[in-house]
PyMOL Python script that loads the backbone (N, CA, C, O; Angstrom):
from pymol import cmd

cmd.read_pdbstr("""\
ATOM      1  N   UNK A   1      82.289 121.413 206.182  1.00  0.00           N
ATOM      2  CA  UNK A   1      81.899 122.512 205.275  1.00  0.00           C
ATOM      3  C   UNK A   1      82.019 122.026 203.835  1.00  0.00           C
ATOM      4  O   UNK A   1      83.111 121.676 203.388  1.00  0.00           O
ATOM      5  N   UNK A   2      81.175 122.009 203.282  1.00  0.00           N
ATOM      6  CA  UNK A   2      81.205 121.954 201.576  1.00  0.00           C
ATOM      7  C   UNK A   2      81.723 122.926 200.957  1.00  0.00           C
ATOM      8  O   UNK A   2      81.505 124.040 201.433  1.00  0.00           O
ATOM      9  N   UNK A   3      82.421 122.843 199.927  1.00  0.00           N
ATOM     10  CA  UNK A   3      82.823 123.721 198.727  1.00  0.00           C
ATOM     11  C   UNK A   3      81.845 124.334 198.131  1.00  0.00           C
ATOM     12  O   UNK A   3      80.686 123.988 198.361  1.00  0.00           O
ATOM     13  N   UNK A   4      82.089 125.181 197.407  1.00  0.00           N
ATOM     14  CA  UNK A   4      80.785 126.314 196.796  1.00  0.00           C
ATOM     15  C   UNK A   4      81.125 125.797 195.064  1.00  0.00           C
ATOM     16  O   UNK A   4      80.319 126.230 194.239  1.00  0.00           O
ATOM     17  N   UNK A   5      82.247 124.927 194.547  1.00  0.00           N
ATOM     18  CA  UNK A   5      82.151 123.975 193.961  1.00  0.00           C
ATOM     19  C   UNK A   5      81.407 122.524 193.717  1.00  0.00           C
ATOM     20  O   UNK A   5      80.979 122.178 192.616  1.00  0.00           O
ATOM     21  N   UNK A   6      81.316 121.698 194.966  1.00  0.00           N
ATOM     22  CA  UNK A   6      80.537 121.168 194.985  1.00  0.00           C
ATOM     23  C   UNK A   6      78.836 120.955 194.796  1.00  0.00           C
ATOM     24  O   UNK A   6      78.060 120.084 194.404  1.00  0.00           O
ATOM     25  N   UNK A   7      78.789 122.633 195.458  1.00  0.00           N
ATOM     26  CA  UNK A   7      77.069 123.257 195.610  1.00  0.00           C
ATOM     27  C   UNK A   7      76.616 123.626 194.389  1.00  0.00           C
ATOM     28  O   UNK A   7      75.437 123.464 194.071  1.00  0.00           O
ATOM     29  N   UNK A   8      77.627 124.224 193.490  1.00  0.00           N
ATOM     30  CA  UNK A   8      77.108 124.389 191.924  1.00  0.00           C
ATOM     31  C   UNK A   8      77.093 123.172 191.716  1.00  0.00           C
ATOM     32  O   UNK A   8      75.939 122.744 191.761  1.00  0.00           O
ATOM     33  N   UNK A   9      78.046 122.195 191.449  1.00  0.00           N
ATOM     34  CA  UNK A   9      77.749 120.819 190.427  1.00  0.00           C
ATOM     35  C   UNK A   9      76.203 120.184 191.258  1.00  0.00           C
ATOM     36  O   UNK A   9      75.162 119.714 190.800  1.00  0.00           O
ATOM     37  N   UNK A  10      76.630 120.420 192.498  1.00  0.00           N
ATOM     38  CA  UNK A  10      74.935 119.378 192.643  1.00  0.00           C
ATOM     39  C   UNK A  10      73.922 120.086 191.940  1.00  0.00           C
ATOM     40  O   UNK A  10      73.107 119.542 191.195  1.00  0.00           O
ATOM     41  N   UNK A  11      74.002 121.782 192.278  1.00  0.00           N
ATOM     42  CA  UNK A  11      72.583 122.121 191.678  1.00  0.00           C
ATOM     43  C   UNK A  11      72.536 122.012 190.249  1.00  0.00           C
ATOM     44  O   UNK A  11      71.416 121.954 189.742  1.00  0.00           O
ATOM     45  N   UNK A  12      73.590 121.972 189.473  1.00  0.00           N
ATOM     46  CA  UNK A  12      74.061 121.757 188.204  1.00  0.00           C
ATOM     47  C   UNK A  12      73.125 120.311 187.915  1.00  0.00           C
ATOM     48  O   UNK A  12      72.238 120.207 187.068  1.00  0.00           O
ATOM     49  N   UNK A  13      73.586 119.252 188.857  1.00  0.00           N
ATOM     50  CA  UNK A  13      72.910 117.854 188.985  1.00  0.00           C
ATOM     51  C   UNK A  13      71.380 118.309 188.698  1.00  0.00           C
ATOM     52  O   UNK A  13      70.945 118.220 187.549  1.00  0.00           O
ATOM     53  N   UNK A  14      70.453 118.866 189.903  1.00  0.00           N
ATOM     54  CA  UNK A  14      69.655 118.527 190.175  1.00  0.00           C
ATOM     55  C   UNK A  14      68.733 119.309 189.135  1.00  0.00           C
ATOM     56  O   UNK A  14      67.643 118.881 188.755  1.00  0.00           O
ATOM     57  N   UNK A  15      69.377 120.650 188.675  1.00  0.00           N
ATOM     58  CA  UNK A  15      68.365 121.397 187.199  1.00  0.00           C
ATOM     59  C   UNK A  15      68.517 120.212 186.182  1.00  0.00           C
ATOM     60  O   UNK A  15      67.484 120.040 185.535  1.00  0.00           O
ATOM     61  N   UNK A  16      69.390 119.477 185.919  1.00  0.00           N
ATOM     62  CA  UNK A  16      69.456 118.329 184.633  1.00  0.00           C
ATOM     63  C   UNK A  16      68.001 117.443 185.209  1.00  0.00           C
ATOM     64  O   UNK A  16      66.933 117.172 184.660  1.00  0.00           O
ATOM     65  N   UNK A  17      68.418 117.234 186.228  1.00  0.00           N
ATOM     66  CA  UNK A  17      67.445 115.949 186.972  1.00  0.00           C
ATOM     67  C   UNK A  17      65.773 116.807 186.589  1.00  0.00           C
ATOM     68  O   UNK A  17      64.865 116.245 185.976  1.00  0.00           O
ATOM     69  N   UNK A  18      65.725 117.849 186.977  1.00  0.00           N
ATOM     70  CA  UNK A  18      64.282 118.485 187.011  1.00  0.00           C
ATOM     71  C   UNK A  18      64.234 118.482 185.370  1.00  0.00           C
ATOM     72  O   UNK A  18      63.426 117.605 185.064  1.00  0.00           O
ATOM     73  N   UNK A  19      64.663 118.980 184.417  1.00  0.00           N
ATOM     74  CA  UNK A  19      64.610 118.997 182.715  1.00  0.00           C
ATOM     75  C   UNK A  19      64.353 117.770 182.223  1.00  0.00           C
ATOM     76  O   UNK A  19      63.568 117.544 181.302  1.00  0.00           O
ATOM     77  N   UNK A  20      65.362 116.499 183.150  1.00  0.00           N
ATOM     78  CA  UNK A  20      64.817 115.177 182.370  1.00  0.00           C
ATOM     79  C   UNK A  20      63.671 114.860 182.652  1.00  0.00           C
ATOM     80  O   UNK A  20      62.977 114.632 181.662  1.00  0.00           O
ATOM     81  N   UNK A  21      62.944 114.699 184.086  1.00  0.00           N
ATOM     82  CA  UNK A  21      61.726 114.762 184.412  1.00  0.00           C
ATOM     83  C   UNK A  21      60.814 115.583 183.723  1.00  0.00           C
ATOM     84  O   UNK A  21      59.690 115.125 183.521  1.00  0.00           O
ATOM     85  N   UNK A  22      61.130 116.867 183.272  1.00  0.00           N
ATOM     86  CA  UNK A  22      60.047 117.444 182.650  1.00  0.00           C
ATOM     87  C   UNK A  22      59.660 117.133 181.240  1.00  0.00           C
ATOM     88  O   UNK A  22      58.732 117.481 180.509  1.00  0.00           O
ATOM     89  N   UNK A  23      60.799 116.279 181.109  1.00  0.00           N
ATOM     90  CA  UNK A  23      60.797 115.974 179.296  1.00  0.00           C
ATOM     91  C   UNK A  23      59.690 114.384 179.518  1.00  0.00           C
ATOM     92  O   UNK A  23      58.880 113.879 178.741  1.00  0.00           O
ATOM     93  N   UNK A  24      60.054 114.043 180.672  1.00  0.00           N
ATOM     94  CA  UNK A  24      59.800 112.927 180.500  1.00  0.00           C
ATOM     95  C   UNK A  24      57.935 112.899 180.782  1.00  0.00           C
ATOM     96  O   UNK A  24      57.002 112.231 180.336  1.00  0.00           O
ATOM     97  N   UNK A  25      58.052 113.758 181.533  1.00  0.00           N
ATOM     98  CA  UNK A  25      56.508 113.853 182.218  1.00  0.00           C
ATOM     99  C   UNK A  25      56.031 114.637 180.643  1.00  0.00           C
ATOM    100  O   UNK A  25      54.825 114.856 180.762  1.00  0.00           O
ATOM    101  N   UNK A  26      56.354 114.974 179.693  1.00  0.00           N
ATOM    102  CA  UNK A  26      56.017 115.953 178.604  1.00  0.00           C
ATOM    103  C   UNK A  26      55.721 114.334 177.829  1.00  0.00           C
ATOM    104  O   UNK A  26      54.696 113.926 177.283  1.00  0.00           O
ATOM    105  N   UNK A  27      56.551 113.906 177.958  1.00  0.00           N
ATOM    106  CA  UNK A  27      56.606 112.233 176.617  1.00  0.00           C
ATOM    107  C   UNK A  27      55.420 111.281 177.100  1.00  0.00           C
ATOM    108  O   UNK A  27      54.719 110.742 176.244  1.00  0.00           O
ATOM    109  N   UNK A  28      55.158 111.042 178.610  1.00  0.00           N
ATOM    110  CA  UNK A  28      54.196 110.636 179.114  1.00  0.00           C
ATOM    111  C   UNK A  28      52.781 111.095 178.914  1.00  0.00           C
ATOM    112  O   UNK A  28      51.736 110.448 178.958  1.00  0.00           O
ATOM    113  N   UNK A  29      53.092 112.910 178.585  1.00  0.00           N
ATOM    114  CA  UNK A  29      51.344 113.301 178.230  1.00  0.00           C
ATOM    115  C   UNK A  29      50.894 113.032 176.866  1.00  0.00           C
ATOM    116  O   UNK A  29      49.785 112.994 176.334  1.00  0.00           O
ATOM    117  N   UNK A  30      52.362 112.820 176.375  1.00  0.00           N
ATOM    118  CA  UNK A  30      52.233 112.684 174.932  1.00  0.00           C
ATOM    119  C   UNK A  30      51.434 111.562 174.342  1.00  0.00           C
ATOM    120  O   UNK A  30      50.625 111.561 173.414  1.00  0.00           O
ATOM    121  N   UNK A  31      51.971 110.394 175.298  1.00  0.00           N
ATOM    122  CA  UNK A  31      51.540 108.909 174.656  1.00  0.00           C
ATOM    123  C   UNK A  31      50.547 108.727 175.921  1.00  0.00           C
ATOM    124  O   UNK A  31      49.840 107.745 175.696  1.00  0.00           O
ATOM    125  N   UNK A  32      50.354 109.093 176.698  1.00  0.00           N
ATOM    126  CA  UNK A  32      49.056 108.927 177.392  1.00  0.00           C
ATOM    127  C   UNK A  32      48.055 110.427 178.063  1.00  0.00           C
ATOM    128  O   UNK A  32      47.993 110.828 179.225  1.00  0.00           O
ATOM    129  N   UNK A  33      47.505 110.872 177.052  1.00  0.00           N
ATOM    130  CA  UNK A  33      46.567 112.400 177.210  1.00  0.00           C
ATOM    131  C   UNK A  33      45.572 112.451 178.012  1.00  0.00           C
ATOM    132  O   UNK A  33      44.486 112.754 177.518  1.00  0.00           O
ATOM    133  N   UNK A  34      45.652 112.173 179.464  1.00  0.00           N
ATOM    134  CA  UNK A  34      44.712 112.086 180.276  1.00  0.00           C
ATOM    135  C   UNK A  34      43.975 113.450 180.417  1.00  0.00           C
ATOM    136  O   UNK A  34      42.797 113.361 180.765  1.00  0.00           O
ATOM    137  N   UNK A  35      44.492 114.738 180.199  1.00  0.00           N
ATOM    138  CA  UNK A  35      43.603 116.019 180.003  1.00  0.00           C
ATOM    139  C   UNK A  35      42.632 115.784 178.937  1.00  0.00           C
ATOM    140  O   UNK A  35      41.835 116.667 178.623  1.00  0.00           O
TER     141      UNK A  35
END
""", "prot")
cmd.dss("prot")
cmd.show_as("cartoon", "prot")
cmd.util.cbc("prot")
cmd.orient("prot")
């Protein structure tokens, strides 16, 4: 059984993980504007 501690920090993890990706996929349209 996992902790309900643990289950926040991962999802804690994985919203950072989705924000850096979105920044990053944002910096990518930036310097390459394929639309």
């Amino acid at each position: 059984i996992i902790p309900v501690k643990k289950i926040g920090r991962t999802s804690l993890f994985l919203r950072q993980d989705v924000e850096t990706l979105k920044k990053e996929l944002e910096a990518n349209q930036k310097y390459r504007p394929n639309k």
